[in-house]
N, C-alpha and C positions, 0 to 999 in steps of 0.2 A: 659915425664912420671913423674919424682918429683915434675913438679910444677903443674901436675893434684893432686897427690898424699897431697902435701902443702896448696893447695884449696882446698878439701876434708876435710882435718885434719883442715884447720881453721873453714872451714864452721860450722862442728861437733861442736868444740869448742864452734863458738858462740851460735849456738841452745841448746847448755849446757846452756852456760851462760841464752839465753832467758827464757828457762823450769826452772831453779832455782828462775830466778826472776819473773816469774809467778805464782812460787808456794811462794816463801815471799810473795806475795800480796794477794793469796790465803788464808795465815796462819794467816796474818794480818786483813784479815774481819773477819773471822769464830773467831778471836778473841773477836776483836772488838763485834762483835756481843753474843759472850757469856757474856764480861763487860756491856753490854746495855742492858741484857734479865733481866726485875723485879723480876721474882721467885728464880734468879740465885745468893745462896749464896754463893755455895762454890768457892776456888779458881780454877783458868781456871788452871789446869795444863798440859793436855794433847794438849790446843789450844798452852798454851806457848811454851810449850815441840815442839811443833811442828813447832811453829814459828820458834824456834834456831837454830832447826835443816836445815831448809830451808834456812837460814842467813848462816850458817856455807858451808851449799854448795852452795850459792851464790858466799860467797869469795874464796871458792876454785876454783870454774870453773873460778871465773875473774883470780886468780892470774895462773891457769891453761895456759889461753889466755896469760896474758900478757909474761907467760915467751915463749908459741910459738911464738907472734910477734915478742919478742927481740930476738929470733931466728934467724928468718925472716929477721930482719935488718941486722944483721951481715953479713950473707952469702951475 
């Protein structure tokens, strides 16, 4: 039952991790693509806004993972 319960809890984790870093990539075109539009003067701040925000939960779900695996290792 805990090492169903420890596969579950990693699996989650990593599908954190992947959903973060599909939306960094996500945040990273829609940028990109507002920096490469010709009519486009003003500053991107809602694409950037949103990129950091994406970045910042990127690190968290890693650093999330890695302290469940050093978890994992110990026991």
């Amino acid at each position: 039952m805990e090492q169903t319960n420890s596969k579950n809890e990693e699996a989650a984790a990593i599908e954190r991790v992947a959903s973060a870093a599909r939306e960094v990539q996500a945040a990273s075109v829609a940028l990109e693509e507002r920096f490469n539009a010709p009519d486009e003067t003003a500053l991107p701040t809602l694409p950037l806004a949103r990129l950091t925000a994406a970045i910042d939960e990127l690190q968290a779900a890693r650093d999330d993972l890695d302290q469940l695996l050093a978890r994992r290792s110990v026991h």
